[in-house]
N, C-alpha and C positions, 0 to 999 in steps of 0.2 A: 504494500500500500504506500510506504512512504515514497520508492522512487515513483511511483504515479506521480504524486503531488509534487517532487521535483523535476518532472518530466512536464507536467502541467504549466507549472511556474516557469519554465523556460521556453515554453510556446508562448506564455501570456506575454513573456519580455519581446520575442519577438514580434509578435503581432502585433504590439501596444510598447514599441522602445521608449524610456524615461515614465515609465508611470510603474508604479510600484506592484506585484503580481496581484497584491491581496486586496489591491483597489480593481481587481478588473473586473467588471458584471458576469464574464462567461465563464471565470474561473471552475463556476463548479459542473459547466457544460465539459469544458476541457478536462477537466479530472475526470470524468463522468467518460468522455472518447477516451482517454488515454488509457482508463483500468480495461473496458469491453476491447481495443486492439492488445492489451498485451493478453488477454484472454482468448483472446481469437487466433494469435498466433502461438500461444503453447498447446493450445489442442489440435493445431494443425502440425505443428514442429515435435512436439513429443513423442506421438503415433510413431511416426518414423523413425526416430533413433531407438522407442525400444522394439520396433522391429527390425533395425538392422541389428540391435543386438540378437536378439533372439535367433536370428538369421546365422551370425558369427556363433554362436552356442552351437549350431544345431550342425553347422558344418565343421568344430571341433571336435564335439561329441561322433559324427561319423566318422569323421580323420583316424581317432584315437580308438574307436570301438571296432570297428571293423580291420580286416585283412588287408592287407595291401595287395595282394593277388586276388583277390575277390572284385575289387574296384578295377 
């Protein structure tokens, strides 16, 4: 949560340069987009890396379990 709101606060500086973050009206709009993308992108991003682990598992565990004259 917190880098939200320091991810927020550095959009409101630049959208609004010289004016103070906690003075800007959309602040809690921009917190509000900035928690839903980083949300949106760790259920898009996470999928994948614990399926390529799972993936790496599953072609060590055949490496190791099986024959090499069988493969």
């Amino acid at each position: 949560m917190f880098p939200s709101i320091f991810l927020s606060d550095a959009l409101a500086r630049l959208l609004n340069p010289g004016v103070d973050p906690r003075d800007v009206a959309f602040r809690p709009l921009l917190f509000s987009l900035t928690l839903w993308a980083q949300g949106a992108i760790s259920l898009w991003v996470f999928p994948r890396i614990t399926a390529r682990i799972a993936t790496a598992r599953r072609a060590w565990l055949v490496h190791y379990l099986t024959d090499d004259k069988v493969c």
